[in-house]
C-alpha positions, -999 to +999 in steps of 0.1 A: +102-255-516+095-231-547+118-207-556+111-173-545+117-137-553+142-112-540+108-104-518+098-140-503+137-146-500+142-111-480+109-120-455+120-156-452+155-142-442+142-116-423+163-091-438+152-067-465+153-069-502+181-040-503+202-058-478+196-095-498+212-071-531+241-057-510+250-093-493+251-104-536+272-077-543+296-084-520+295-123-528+285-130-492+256-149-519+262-163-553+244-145-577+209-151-581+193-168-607+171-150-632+138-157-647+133-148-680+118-112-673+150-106-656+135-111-614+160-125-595+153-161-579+164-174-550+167-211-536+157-222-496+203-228-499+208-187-504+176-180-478+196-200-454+228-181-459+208-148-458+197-160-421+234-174-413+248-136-425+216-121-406+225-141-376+262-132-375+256-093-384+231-093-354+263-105-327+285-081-343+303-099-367+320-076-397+313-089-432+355-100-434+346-119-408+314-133-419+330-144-451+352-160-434+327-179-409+310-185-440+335-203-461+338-225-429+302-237-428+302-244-463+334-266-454+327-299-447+366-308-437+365-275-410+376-282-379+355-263-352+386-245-334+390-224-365+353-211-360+357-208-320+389-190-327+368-163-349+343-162-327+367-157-299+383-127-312+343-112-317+337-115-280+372-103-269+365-068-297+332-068-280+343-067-242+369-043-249+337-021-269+319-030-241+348-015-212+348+013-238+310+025-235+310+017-196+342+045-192+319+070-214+292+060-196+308+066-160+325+097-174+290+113-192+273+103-156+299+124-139+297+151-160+254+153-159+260+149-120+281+181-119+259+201-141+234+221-119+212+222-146+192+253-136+186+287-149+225+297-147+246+299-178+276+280-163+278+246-176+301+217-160+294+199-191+308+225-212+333+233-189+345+194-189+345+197-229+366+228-229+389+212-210+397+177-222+434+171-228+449+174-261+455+144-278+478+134-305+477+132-343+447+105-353+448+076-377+431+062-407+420+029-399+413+002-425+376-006-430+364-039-418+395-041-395+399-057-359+405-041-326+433-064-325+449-049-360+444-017-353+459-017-321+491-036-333+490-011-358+491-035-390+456-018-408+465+017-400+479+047-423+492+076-402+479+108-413+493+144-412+473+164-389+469+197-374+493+202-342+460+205-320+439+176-333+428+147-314+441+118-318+426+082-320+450+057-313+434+022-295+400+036-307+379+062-311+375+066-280+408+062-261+416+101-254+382+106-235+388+070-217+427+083-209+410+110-195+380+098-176+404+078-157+431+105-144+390+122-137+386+090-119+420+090-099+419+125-086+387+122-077 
């Protein structure tokens, strides 16, 4: 196969040609080759890593991690429990994502169900808003990091906050979960 450009590589991929740039600039890709006017070139070796990085961004993989998986596959010596192991922990951060956005979802459902949603200006769903708990002071979490990290509290700066702000401390989402299940309970 030919070279091709940053276009042909980007359809081949199936990812665009801004995305085949960013994956570069991140080294995900060795730089490209140029012609002499200055085009990039790529070989059918980078279109297949473009597909491998297009593969693991679509099952949720963060680009620390796909550098990783990546520096596996080109490792001919790997052994496959390293991989499994990384993969593991994607499917464990996705479950708990997953328990996350089914307590929001039971909690929002609860909420719509309350709502009389007619002609009359009181609102349960406002009313539930107004009155979720206080939380305590959030936290700056390091980008690219796991669920696991963050909630042993290795990738996180603790910032100063306002008495009455929320605070984040499993994820983002762990004051409205806290609360949708004491909803749940006296219910």
């Amino acid at each position: 196969m030919n070279p091709m450009n940053i276009g042909q590589a980007a359809a081949a991929a199936g990812v665009t040609p801004k995305m085949v740039r960013h994956y570069e600039s991140l080294g995900l890709i060795p730089a490209a080759d140029r012609t002499d006017a200055g085009y990039r070139v790529y070989t059918p070796r980078e279109v297949e890593m473009l597909r491998f990085i297009r593969q693991a961004r679509a099952v949720g993989f963060a680009i620390p991690q796909i550098e990783a998986l990546l520096k596996l596959w080109r490792d001919e010596r790997r052994e496959s429990k390293a991989v499994k192991e990384l993969a593991r922990q994607q499917l464990a951060e996705l479950e708990e994502r997953q328990r996350e956005l089914d307590a929001m979802r039971a909690t929002l459902s609860k909420w719509v169900e309350d709502c009389a949603g007619d002609e009359r200006s009181c609102c349960a769903i406002l009313e539930h808003l107004t009155h979720a708990p206080a939380a305590a002071q959030p936290i700056e979490v390091r980008r690219g990091a796991t669920l696991k990290e963050v909630k042993a509290g290795s990738t996180v700066q603790r910032k100063r906050a306002p008495v009455a702000a929320p605070v984040r401390r499993e994820s983002p989402h762990s004051g409205l979960m806290a609360w949708s299940r004491s909803f749940a309970a006296a219910a």
